[in-house]
N, CA, C and O atoms as CSV, one atom per row, in Angstrom:
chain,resi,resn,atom,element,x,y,z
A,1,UNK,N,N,-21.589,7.999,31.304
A,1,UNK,CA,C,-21.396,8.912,30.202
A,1,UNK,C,C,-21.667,10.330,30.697
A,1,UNK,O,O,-22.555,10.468,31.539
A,2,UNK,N,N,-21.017,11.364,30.277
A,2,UNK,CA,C,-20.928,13.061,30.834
A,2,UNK,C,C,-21.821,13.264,29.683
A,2,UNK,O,O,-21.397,13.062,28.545
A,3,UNK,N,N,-22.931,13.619,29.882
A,3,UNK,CA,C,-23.793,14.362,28.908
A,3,UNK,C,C,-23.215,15.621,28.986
A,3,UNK,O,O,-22.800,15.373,27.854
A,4,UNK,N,N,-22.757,16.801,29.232
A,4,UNK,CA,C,-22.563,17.633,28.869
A,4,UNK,C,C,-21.574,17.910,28.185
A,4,UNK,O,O,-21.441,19.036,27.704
A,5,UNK,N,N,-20.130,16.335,27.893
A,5,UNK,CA,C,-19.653,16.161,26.930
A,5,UNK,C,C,-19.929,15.839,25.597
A,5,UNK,O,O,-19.231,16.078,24.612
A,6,UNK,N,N,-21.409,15.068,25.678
A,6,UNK,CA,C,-21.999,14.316,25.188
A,6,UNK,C,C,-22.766,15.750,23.941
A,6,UNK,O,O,-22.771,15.755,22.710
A,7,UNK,N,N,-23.240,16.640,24.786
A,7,UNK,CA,C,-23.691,17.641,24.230
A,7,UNK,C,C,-22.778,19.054,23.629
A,7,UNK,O,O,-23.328,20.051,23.160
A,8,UNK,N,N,-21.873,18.945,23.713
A,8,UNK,CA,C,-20.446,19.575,23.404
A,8,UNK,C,C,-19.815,18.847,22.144
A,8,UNK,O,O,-19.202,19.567,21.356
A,9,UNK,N,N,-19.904,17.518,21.880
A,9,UNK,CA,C,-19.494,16.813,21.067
A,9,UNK,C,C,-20.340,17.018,19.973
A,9,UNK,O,O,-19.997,17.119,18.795
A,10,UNK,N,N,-21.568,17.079,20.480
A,10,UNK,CA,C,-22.836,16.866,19.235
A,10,UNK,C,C,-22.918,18.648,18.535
A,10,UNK,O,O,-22.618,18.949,17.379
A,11,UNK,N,N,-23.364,19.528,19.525
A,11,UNK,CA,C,-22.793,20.886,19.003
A,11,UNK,C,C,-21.281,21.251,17.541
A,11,UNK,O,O,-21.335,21.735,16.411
A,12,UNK,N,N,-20.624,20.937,18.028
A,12,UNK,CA,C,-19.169,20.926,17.075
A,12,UNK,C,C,-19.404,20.293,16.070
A,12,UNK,O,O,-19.163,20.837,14.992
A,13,UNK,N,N,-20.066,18.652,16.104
A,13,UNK,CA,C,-20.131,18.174,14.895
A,13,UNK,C,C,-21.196,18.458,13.930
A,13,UNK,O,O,-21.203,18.009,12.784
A,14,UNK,N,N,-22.376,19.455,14.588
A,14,UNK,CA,C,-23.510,19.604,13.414
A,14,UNK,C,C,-23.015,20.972,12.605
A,14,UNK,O,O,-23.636,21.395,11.630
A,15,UNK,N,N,-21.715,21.667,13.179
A,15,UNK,CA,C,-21.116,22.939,12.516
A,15,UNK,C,C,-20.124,22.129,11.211
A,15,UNK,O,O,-19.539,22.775,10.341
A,16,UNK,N,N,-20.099,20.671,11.307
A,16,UNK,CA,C,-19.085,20.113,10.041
A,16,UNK,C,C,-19.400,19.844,8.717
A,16,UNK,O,O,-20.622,19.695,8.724
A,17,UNK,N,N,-19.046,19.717,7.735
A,17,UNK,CA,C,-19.506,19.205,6.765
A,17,UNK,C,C,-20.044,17.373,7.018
A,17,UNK,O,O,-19.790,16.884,8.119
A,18,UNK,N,N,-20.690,16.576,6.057
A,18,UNK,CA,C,-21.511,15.582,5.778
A,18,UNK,C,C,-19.835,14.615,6.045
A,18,UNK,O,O,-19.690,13.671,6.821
A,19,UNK,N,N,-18.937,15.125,5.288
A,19,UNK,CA,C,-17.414,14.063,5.607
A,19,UNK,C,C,-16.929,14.574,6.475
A,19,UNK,O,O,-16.455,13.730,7.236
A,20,UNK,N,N,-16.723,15.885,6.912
A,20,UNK,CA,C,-16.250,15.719,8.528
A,20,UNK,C,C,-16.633,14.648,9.581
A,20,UNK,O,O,-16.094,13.703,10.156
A,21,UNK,N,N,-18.124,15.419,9.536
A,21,UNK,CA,C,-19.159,14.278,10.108
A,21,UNK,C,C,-18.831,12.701,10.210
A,21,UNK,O,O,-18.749,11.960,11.190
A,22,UNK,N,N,-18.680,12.476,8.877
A,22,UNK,CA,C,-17.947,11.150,8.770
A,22,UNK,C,C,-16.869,10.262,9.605
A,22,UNK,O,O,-17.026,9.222,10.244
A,23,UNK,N,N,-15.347,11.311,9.286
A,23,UNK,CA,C,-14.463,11.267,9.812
A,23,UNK,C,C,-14.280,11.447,11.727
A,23,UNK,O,O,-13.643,10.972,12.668
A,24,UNK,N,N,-15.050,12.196,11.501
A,24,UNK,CA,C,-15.634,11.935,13.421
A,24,UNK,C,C,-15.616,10.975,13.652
A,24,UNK,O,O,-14.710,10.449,14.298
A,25,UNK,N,N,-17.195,10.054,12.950
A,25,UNK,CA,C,-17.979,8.958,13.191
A,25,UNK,C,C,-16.748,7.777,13.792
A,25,UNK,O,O,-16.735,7.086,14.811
A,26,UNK,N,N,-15.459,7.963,12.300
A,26,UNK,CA,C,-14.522,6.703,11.993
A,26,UNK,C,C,-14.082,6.960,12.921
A,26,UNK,O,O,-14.029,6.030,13.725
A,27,UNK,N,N,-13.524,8.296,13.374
A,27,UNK,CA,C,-12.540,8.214,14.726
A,27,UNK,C,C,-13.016,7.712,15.912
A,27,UNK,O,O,-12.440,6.756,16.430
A,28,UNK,N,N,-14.069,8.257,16.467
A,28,UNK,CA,C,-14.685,7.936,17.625
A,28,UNK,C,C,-15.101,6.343,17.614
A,28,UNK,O,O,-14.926,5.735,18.670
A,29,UNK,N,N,-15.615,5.661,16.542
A,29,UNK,CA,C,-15.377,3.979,16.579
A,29,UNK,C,C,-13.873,3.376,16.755
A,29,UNK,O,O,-13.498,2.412,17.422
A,30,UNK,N,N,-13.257,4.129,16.060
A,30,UNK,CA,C,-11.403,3.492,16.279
A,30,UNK,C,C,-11.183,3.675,18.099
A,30,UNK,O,O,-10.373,3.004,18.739
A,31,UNK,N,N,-11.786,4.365,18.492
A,31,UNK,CA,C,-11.404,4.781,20.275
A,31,UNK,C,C,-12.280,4.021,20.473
A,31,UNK,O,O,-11.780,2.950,20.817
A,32,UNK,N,N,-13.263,3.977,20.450
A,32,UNK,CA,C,-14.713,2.531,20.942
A,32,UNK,C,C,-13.980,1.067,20.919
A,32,UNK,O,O,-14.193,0.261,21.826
A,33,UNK,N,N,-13.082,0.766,19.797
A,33,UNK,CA,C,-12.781,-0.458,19.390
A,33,UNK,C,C,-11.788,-0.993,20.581
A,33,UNK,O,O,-10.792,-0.311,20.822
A,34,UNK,N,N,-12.059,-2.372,21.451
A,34,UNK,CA,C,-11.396,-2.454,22.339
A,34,UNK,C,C,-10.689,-3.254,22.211
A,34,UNK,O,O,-10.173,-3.529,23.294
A,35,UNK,N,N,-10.191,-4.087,21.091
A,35,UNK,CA,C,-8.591,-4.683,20.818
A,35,UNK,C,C,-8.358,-3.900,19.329
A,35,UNK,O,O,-9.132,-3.734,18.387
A,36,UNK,N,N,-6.722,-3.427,19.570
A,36,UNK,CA,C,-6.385,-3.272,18.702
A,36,UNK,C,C,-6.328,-3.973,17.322
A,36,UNK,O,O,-6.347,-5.197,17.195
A,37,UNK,N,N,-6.250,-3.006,16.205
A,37,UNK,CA,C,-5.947,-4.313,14.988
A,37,UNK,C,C,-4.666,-4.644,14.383
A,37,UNK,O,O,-3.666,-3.925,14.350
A,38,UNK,N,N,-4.785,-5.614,13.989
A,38,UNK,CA,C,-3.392,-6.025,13.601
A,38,UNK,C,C,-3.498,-6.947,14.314
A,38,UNK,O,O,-4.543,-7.477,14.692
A,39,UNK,N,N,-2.092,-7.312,14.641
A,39,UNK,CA,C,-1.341,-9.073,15.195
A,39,UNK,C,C,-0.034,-8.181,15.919
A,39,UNK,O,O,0.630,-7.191,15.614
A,40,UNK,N,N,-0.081,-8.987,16.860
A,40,UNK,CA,C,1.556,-8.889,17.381
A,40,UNK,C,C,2.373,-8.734,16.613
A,40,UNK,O,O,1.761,-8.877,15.554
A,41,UNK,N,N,3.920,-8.425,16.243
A,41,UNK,CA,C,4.447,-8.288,15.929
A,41,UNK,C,C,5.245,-10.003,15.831
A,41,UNK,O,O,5.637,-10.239,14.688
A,42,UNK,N,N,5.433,-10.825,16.560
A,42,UNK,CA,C,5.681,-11.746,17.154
A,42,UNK,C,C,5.286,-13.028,16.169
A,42,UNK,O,O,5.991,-13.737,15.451
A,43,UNK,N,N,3.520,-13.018,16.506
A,43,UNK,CA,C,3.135,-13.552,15.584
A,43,UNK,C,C,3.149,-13.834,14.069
A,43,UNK,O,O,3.245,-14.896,13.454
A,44,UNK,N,N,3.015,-12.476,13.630
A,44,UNK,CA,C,3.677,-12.139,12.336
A,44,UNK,C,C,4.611,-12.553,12.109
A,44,UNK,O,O,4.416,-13.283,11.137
A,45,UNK,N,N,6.142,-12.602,12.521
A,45,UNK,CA,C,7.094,-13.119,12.365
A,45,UNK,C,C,6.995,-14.493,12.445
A,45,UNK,O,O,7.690,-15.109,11.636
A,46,UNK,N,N,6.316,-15.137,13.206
A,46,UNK,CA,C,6.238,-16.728,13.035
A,46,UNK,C,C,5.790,-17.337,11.758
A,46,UNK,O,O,6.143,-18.285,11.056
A,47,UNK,N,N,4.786,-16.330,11.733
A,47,UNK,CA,C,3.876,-16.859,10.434
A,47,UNK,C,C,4.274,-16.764,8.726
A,47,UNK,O,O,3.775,-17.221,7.698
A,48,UNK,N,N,5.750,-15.694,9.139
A,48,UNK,CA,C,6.274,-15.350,8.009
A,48,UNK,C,C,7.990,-15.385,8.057
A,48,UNK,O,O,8.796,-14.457,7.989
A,49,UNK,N,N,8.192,-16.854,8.205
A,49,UNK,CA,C,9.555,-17.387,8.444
A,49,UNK,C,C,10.655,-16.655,7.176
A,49,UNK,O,O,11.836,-16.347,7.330
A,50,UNK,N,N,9.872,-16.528,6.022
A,50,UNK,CA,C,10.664,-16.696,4.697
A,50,UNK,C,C,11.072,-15.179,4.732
A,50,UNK,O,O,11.948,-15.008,3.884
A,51,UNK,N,N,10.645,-13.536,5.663
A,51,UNK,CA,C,10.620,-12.754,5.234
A,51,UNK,C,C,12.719,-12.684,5.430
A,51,UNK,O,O,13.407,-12.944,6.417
A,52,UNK,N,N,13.037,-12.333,4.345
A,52,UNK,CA,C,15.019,-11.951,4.747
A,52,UNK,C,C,15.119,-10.642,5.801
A,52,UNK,O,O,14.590,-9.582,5.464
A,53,UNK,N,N,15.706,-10.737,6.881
A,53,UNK,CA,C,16.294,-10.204,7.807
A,53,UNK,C,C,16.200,-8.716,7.284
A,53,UNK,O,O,15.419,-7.852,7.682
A,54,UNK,N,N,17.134,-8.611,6.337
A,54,UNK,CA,C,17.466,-7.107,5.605
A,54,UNK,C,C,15.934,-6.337,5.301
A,54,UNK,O,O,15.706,-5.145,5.505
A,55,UNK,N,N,14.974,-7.339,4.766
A,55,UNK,CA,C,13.506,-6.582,4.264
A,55,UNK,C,C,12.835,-6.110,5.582
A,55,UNK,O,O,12.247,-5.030,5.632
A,56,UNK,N,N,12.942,-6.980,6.694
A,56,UNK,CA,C,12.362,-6.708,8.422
A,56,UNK,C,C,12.948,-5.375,8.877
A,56,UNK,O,O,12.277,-4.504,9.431
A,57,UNK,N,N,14.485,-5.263,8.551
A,57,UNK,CA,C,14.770,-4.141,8.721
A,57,UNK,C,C,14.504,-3.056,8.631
A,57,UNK,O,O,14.276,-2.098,9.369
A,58,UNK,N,N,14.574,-3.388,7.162
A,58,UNK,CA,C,14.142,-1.785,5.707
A,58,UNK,C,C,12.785,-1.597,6.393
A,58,UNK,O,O,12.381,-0.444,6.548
A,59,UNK,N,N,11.901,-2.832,6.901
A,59,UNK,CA,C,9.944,-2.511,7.378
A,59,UNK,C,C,10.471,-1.762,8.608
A,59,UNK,O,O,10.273,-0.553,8.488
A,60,UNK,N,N,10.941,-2.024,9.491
A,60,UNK,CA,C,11.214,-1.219,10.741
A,60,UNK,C,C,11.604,0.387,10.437
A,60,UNK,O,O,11.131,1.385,10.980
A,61,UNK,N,N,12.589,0.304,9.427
A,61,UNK,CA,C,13.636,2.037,9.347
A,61,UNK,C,C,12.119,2.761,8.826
A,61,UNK,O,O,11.849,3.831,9.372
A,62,UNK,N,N,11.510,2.432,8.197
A,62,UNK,CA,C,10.358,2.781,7.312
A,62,UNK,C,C,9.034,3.131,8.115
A,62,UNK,O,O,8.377,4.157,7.937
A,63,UNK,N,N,8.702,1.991,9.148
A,63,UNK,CA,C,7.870,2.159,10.009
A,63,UNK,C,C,8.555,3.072,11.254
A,63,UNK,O,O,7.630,3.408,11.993
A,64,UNK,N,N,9.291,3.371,11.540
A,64,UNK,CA,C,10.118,4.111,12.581
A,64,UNK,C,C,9.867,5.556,12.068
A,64,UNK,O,O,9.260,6.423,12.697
A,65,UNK,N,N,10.497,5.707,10.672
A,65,UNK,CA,C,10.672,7.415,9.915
A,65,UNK,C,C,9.057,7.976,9.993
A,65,UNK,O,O,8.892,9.073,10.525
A,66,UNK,N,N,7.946,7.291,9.508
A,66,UNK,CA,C,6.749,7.634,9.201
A,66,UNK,C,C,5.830,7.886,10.361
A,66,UNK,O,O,4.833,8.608,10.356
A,67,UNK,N,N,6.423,7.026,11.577
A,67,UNK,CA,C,5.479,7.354,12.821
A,67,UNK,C,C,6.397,8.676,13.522
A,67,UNK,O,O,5.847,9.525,14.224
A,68,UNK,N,N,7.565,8.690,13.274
A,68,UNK,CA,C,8.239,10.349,13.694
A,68,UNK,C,C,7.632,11.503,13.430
A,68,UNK,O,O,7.571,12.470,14.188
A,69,UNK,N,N,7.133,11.400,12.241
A,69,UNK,CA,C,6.711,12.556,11.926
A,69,UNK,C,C,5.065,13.076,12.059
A,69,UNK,O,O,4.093,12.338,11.898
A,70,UNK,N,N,5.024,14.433,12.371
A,70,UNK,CA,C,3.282,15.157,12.470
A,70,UNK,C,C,2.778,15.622,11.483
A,70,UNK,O,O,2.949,16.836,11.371
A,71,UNK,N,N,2.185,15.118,10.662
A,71,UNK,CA,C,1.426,15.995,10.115
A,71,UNK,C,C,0.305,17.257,10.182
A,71,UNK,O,O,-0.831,16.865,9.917
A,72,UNK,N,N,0.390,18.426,10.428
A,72,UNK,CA,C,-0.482,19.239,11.177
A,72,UNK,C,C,-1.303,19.635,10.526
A,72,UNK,O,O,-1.824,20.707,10.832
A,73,UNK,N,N,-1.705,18.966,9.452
A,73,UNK,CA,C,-2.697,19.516,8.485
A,73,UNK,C,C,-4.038,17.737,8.497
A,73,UNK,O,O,-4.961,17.646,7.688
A,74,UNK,N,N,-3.829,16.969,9.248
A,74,UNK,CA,C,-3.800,15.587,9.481
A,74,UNK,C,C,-4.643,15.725,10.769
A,74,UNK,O,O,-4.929,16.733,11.417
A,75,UNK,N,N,-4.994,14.286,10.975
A,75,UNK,CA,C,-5.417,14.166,12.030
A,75,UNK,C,C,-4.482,14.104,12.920
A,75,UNK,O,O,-4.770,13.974,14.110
């Protein structure tokens, strides 16, 4: 561990509010967390034989449009 990152990190976050603070906390555990969440994609599909072709789609065009875009006011 770089303590002088360590101490750079801690500086910035005592200038945040109590939910900044927070939102740090959540982020920096989401990067700690060492398997992703969710399921394969793969799996899912096995497990959900009945979904119609056309709805997998519409989830893809949908999941495709929403990860395109930045929000810069966002994390």
């Amino acid at each position: 561990m770089n303590d002088a990152i360590v101490r750079q990190i801690t500086a910035q976050t005592q200038t945040l509010s109590e939910d900044e603070q927070r939102r740090v906390l959540a982020f920096a555990k989401r990067l700690a967390h060492k398997n992703p969440l969710g399921v394969p994609v793969e799996h899912f599909l096995r497990s959900r034989p009945d979904i119609p072709a056309h709805e997998l789609k519409e989830m893809e065009r949908v999941i495709e449009d929403g990860c395109e875009k930045i929000d810069s006011n966002g994390w």
